[in-house]
C-alpha positions in Angstrom: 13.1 87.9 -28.9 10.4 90.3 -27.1 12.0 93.5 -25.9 11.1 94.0 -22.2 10.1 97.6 -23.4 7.8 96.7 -25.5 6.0 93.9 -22.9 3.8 94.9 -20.1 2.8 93.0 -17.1 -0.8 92.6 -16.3 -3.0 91.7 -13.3 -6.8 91.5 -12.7 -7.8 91.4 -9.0 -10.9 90.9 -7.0 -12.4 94.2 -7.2 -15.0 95.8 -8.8 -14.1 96.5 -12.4 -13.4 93.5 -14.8 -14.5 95.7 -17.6 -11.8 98.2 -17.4 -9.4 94.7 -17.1 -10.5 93.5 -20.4 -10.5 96.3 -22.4 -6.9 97.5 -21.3 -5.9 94.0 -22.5 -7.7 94.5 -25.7 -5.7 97.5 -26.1 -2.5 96.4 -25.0 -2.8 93.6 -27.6 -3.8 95.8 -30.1 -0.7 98.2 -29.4 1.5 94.9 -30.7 2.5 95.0 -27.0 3.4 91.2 -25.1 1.2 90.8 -22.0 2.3 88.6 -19.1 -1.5 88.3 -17.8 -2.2 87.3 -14.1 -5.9 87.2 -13.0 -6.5 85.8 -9.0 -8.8 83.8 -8.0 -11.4 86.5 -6.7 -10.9 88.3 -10.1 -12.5 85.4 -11.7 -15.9 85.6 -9.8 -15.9 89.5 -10.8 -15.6 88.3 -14.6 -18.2 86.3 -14.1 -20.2 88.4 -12.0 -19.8 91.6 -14.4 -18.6 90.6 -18.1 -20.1 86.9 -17.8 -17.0 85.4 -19.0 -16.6 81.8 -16.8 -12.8 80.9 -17.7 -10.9 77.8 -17.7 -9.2 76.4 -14.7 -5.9 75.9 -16.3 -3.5 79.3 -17.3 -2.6 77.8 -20.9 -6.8 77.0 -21.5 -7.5 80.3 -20.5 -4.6 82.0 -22.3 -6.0 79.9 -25.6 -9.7 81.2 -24.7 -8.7 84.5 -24.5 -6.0 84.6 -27.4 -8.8 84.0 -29.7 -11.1 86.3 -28.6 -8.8 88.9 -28.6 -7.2 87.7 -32.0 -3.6 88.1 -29.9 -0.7 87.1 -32.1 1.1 83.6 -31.6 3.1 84.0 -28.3 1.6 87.5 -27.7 -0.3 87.0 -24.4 1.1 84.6 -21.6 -1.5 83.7 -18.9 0.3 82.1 -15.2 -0.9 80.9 -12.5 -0.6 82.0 -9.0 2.5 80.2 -8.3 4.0 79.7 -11.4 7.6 81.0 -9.7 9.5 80.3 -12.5 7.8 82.6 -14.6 9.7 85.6 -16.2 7.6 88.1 -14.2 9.1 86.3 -10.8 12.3 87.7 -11.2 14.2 91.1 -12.1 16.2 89.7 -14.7 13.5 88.5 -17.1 10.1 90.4 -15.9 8.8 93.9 -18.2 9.4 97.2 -16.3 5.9 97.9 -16.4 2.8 96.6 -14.7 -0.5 97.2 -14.6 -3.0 96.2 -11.5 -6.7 96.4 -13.2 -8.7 96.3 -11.1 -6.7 96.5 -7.6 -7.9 95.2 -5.1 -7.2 97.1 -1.4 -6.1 93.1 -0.2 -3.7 93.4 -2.9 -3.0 97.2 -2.4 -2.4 96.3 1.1 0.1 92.7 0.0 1.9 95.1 -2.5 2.5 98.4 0.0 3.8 95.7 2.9 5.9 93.9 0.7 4.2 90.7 0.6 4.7 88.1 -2.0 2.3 85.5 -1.2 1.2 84.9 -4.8 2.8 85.6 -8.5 0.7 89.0 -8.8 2.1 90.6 -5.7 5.5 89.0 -6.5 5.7 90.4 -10.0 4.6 93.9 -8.2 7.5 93.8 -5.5 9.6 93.1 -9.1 8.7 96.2 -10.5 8.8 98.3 -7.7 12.8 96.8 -6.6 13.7 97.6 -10.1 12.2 101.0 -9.9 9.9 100.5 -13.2 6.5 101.9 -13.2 4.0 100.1 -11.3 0.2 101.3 -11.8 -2.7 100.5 -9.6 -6.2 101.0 -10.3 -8.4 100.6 -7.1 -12.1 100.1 -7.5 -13.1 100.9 -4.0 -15.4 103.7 -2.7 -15.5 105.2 0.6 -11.6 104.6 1.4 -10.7 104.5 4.9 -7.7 105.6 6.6 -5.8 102.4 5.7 -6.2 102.4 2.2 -4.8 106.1 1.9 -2.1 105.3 4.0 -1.1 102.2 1.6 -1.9 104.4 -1.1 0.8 107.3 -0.2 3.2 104.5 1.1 3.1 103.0 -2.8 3.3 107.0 -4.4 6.1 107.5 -2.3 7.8 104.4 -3.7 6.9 105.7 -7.1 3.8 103.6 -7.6 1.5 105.4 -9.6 -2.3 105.2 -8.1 -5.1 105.7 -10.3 -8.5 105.4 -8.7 -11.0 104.2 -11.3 -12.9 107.1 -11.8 -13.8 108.4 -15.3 -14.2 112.3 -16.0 -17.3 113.3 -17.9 -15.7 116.4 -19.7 -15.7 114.1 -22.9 -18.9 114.3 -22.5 -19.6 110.0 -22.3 -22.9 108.3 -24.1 -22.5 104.8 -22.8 -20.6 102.7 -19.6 -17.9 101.4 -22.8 -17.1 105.0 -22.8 -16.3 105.6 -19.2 -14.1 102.2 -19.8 -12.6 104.2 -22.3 -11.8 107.0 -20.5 -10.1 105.4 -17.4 -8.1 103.5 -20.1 -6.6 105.8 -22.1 -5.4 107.5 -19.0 -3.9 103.7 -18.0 -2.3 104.0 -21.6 -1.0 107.6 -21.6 1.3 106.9 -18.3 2.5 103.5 -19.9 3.2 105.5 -23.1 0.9 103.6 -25.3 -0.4 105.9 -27.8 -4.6 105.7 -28.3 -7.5 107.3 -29.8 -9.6 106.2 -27.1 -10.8 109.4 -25.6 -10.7 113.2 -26.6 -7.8 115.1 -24.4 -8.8 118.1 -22.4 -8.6 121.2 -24.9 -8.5 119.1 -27.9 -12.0 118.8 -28.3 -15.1 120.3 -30.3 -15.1 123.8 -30.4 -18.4 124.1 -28.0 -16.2 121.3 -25.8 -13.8 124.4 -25.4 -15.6 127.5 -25.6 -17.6 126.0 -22.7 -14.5 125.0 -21.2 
């Protein structure tokens, strides 16, 4: 049987960003890590919108469509629907202590600071939170307004860890899969996931840190 260490709970959301999504699942299923994958029904317009990737209707089609194309191991990724309630994520006693929101929506920022449980993605975040696991959110929104901080310090001070999609250039980037990359590792460095996605700050070339 899975460890719950070594499984991470996943969401995708409606916001800007699908890229950053996939790619963090790529990863996680390359680390050998289990992924309880949620994606809303907004998230699958961005997909289609930004990655063209149209998936199926049902969770167990899409959880076959993308287990190929990420070549996930048999049982390694588990796709639910939004009221799949009986899933392990819907309950403290079976869900992983981690979760990811990628991309985060500021609806869902907004269900997940209030407490709401409307759906399975903002249920499995009140799980993580009431068991005091680590909870990272990754809002693709740009200005923020006065709400949006305020849900924003409300989570940190619950020990949610916010991580604003926005990719340094210090690694000095030659292409959009790089920025990904960048934002990513980051994502993997707080759930302890080790990477050679990006260069670390003063680990670089020598002109990296002599112009440092």
């Amino acid at each position: 049987m899975q460890k719950r260490e070594q499984a991470i709970s996943l969401a995708f959301t409606g916001a800007s960003g699908a890229p950053y999504g996939l790619r963090l699942l790529a990863c996680l299923l390359e680390s050998g890590c289990t992924v309880h994958l949620m994606i809303s029904a907004a998230a699958r317009v961005v997909l289609v919108e930004e990655e063209g990737m149209k998936l199926p209707g049902s969770p167990e089609a899409c959880e076959r469509l993308l287990s190929e194309r990420m070549n996930a191991a048999p049982g390694q990724l588990r796709v639910y629907g939004k009221e799949q309630w009986f899933s392990p994520v819907a309950s403290g006693s079976g869900a992983p202590r981690k979760m990811v929101i990628c991309p985060c929506s500021t609806g869902t920022l907004a269900a997940v600071a209030t407490g709401m449980s409307n759906n399975l993605i903002e249920r499995a975040a009140d799980v993580v939170l009431k068991e005091r696991g680590k909870l990272l959110l990754v809002p693709r929104e740009t200005p923020f307004n006065s709400i949006h901080l305020e849900h924003m310090l409300k989570l940190s001070n619950l020990g949610a860890v916010i991580m604003p999609a926005a990719p340094g250039f210090y690694h000095q980037p030659q292409s959009i899969a790089d920025l990904v990359d960048f934002m990513v590792a980051r994502i993997l460095d707080h759930l302890e996931i080790e990477h050679h996605l990006s260069s670390r700050w003063g680990y670089g070339t020598p002109t990296q840190i002599e112009n440092a």
